[in-house]
ZADO-1210 file (C-alpha; in nm, 4 decimals, padded with zeros to 6 digits):
<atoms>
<atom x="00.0000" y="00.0000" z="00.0000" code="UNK" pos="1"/>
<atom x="00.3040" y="00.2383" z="00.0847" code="UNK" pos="2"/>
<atom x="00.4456" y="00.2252" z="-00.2386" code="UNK" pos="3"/>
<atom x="00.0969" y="00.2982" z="-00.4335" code="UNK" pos="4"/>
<atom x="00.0571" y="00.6216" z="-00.2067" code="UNK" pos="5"/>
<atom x="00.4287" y="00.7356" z="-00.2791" code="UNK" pos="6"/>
<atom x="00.3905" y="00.6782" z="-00.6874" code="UNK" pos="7"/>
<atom x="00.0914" y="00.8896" z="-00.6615" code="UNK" pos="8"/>
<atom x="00.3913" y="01.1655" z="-00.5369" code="UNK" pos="9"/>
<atom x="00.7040" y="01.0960" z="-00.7175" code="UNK" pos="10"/>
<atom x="00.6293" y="01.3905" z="-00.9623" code="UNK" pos="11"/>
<atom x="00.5576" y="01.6524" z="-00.7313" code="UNK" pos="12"/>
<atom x="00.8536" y="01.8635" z="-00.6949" code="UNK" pos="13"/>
<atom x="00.9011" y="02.1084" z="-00.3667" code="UNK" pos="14"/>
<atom x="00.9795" y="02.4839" z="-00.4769" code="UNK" pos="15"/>
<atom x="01.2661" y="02.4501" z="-00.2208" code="UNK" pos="16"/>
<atom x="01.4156" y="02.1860" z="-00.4722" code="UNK" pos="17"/>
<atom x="01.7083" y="02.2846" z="-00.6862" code="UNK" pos="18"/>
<atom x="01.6446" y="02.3100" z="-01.0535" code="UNK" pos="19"/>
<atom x="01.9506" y="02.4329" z="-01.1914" code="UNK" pos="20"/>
<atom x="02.2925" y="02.6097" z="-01.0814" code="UNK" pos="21"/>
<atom x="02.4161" y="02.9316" z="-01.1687" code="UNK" pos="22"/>
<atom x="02.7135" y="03.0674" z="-01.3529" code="UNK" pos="23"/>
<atom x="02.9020" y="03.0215" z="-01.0201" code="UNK" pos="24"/>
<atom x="02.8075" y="02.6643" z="-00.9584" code="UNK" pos="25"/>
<atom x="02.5225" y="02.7826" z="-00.6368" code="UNK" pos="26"/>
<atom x="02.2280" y="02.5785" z="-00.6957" code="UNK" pos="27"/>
<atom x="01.9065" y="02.7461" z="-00.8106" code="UNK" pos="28"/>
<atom x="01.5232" y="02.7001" z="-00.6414" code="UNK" pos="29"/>
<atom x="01.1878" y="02.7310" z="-00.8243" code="UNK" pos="30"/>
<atom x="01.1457" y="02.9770" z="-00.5343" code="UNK" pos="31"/>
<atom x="01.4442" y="03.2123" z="-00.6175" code="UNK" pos="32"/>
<atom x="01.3434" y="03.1673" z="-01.0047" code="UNK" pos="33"/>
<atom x="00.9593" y="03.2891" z="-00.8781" code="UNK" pos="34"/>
<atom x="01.1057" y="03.6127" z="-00.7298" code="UNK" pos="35"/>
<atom x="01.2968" y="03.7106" z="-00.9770" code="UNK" pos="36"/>
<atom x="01.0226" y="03.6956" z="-01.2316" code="UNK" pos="37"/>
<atom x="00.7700" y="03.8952" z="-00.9478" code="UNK" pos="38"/>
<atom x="01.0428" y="04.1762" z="-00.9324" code="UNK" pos="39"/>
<atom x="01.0312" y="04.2284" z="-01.3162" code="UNK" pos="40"/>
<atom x="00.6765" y="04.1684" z="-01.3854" code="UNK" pos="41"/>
<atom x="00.6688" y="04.4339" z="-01.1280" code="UNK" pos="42"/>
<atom x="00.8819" y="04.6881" z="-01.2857" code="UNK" pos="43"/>
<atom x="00.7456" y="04.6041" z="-01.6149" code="UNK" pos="44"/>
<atom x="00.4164" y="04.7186" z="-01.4540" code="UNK" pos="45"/>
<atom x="00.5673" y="05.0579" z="-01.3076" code="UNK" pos="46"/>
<atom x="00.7145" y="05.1219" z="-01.6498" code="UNK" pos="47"/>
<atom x="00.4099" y="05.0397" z="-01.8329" code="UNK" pos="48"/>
<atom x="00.2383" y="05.3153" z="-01.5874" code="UNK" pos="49"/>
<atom x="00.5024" y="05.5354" z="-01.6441" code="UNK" pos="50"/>
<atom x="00.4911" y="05.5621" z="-01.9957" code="UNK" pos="51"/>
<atom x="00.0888" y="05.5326" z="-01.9801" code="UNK" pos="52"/>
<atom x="00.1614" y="05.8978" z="-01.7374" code="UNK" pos="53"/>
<atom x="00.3770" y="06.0653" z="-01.9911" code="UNK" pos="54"/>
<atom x="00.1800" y="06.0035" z="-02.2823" code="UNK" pos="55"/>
<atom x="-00.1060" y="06.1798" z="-02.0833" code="UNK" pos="56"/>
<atom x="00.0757" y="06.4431" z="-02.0022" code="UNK" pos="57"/>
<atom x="00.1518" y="06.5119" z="-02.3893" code="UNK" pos="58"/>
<atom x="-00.1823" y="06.5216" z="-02.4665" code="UNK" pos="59"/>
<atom x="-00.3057" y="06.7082" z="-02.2137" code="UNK" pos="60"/>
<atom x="00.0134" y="06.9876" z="-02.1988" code="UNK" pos="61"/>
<atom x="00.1601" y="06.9793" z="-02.4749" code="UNK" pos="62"/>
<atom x="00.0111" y="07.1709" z="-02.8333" code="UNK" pos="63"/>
<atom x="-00.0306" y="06.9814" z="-03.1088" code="UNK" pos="64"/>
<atom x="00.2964" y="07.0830" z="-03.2992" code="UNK" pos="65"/>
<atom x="00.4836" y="07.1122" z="-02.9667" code="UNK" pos="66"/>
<atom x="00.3795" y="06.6639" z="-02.9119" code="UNK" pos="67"/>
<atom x="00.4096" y="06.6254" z="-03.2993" code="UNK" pos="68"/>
<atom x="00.7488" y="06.7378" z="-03.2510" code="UNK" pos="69"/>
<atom x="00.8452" y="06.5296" z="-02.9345" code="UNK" pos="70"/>
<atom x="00.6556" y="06.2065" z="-03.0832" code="UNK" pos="71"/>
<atom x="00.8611" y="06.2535" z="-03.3485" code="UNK" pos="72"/>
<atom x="01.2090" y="06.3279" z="-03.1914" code="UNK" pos="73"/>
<atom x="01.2215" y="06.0624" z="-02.9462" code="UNK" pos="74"/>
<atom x="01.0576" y="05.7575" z="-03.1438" code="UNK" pos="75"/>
<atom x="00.7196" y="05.7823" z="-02.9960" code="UNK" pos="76"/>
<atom x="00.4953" y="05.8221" z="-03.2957" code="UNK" pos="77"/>
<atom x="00.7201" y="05.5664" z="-03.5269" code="UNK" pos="78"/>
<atom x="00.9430" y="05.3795" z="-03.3148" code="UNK" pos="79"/>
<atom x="01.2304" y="05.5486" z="-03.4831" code="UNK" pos="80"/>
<atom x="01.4159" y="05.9033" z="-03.3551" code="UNK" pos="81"/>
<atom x="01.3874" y="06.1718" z="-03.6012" code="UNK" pos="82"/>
<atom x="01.6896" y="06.4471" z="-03.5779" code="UNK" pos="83"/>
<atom x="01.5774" y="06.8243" z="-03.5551" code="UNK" pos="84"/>
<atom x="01.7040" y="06.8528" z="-03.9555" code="UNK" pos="85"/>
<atom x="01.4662" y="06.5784" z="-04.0454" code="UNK" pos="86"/>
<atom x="01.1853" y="06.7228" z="-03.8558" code="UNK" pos="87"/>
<atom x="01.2347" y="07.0665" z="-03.9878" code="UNK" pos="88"/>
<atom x="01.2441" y="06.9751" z="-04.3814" code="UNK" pos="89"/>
<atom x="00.9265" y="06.7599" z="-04.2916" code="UNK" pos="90"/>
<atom x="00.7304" y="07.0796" z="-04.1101" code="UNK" pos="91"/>
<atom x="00.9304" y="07.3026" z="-04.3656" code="UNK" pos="92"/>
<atom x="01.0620" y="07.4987" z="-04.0180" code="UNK" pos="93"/>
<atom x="01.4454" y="07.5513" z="-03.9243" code="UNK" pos="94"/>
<atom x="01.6731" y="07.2934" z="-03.7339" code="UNK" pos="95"/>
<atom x="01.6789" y="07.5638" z="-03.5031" code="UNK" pos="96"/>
<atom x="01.2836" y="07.6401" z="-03.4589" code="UNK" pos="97"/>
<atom x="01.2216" y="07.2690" z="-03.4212" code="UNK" pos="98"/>
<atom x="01.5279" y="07.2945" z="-03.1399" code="UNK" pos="99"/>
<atom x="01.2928" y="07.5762" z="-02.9368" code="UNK" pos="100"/>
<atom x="00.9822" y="07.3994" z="-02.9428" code="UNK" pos="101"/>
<atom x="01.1475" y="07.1452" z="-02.8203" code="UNK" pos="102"/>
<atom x="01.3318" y="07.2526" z="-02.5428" code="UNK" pos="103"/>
<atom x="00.9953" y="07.4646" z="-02.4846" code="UNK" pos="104"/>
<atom x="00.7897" y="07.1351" z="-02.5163" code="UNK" pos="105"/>
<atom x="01.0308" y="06.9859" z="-02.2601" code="UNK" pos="106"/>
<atom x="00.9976" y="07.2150" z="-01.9940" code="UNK" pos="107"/>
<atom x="00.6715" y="07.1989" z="-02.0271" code="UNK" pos="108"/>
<atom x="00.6270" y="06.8277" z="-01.9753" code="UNK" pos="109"/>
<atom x="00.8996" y="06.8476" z="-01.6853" code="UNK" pos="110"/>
<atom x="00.7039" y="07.0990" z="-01.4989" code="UNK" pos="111"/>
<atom x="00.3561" y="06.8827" z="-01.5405" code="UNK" pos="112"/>
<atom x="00.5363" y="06.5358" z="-01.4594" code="UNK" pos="113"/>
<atom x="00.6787" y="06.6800" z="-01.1546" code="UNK" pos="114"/>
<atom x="00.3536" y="06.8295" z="-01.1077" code="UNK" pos="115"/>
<atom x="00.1708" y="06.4991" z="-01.1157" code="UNK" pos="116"/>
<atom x="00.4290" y="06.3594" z="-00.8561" code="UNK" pos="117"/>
<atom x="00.2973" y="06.5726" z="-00.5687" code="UNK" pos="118"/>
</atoms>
């Protein structure tokens, strides 16, 4: 009868069981592996909220040709960083305009992010 009860078991794994070692040869847990993967879902999370934050903020502060010209300059309309030049052929502005609005833009969003944090 013992040995019918303990083959029901003999797949069940503890998460205090080693599953692996590390580069320096210190065995691994389940339960080490499960906290690691909390922390970064967790800062995945905060970033997610982050970014969710600033893109309200550009909306809501920003004018349209001030966000138009941060979406573009930092890859958040296409995924790809424009350069000022770029930007200014496209609007038919100056390097040097598109470099004002946005510094101007900047500021702007600093001042509301900061803002928000209080």
């Amino acid at each position: 009868m013992h040995l019918r009860s303990a083959r029901k078991y003999q797949g069940d794994i503890s998460i205090q069981d080693p599953i692996g070692m590390d580069r320096e040869g210190n065995k691994i847990t389940f339960e080490e592996k499960l906290a690691d993967d909390a922390e970064e879902l967790a800062d995945i999370v905060a970033l997610k909220m982050q970014v969710k934050q600033l893109y309200d903020r550009l909306a809501d502060s920003l004018s349209p040709r001030e966000r138009e010209i941060v979406e573009m300059r930092y890859g958040l309309r296409f995924g790809e960083e424009i350069t000022q030049r770029e930007i200014g052929h496209m609007l038919n502005i100056s390097r040097s305009y598109v470099s004002r609005i946005e510094k101007k833009a900047l500021e702007k969003l600093h001042k509301e992010m900061k803002r928000g944090e209080n």
